[in-house]
C-alpha positions in Angstrom: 18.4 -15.2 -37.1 16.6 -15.7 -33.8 18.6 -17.8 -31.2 16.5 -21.0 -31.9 17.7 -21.4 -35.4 20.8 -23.0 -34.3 21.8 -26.4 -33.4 21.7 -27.5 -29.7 20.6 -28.9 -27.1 16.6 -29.3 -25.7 17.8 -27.9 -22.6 19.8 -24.9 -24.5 16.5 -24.6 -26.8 14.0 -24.1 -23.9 16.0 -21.5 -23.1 16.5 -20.0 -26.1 12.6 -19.9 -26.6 11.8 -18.3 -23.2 15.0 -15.8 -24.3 12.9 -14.9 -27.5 9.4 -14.6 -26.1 10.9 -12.0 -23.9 12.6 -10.3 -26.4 8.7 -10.3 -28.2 7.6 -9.1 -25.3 10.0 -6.0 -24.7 9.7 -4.5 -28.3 6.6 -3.6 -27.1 7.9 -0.8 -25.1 9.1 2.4 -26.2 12.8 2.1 -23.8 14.4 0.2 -21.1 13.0 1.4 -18.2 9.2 1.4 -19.2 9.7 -2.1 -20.2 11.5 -3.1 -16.9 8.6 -1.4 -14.8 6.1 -3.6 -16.5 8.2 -6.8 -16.3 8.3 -5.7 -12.2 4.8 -6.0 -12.3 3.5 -9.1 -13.4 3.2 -11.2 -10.8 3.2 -15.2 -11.1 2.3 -15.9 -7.7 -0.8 -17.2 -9.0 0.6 -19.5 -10.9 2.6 -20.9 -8.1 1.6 -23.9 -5.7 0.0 -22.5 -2.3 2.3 -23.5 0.7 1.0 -26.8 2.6 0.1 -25.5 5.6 0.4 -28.6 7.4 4.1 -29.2 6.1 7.0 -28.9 8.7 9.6 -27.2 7.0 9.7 -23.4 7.5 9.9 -21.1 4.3 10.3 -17.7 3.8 8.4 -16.1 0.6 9.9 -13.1 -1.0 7.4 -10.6 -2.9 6.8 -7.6 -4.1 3.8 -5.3 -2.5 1.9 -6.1 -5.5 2.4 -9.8 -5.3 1.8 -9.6 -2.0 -2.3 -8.2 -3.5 -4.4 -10.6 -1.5 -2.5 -13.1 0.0 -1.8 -13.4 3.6 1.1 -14.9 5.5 1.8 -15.5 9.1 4.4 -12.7 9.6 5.7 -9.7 7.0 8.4 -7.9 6.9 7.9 -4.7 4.9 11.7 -3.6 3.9 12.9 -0.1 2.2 10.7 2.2 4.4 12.9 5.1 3.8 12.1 8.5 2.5 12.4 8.0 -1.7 11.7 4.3 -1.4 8.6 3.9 0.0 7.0 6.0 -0.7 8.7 6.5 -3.9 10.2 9.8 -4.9 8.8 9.7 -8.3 5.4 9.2 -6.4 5.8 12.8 -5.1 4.8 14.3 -8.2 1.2 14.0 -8.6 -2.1 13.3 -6.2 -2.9 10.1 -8.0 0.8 8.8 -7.5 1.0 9.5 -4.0 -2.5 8.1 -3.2 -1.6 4.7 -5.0 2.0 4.4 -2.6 -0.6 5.0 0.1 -2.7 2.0 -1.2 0.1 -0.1 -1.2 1.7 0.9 2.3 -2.2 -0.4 3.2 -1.6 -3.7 1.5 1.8 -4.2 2.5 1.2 -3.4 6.5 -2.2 -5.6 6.0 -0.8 -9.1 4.8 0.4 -10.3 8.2 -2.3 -12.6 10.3 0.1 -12.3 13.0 3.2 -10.2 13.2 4.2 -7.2 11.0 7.2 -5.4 10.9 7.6 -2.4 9.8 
């Protein structure tokens, strides 16, 4: 019995539905943690309003390195540069996993028009 079955609410059975497309989506993967590096991945920034550039209230956008993939923003902070984070320890095993950390370092110091810190 999927959660949807039951009887409630509209609000409660939104929920429920976004609850079981993820589900769908998960049992794709073979465990956990491959699963949860995919989900880290997608990226709905596209999907999301561009800031008005004329408004007057100030925001702050937070986002991942690959979110951050050709968008541009007034001043970055890039956080976790610390030996095992960034570049990730994991990425220390091969060429090709070290070469796409340096890829992203690029795009990470490379999305401020005005200010970056590092």
């Amino acid at each position: 019995m999927t959660i949807t079955q039951r009887r409630i609410s509209p609000t409660t059975n939104c929920v429920a539905r976004i609850l079981n497309q993820l589900a769908s989506f998960a049992r794709q993967f073979s465990n956990a943690q491959e699963f949860l590096s995919q989900l880290a991945l997608i990226s709905n920034v596209d999907a999301e309003p561009a800031p008005n550039a004329a408004a007057d209230n100030e925001a702050v956008n937070l986002s991942s390195v690959h979110q951050a993939k050709g968008l541009e923003f007034h001043t970055v902070f890039v956080i976790w540069l610390t030996d095992g984070m960034f570049p990730s320890s994991r990425s220390l095993e091969t060429r090709d996993a070290i070469e796409e950390e340096r890829r992203l370092f690029y795009v990470a110091i490379t999305r401020a028009h005005a200010t970056n810190f590092t």
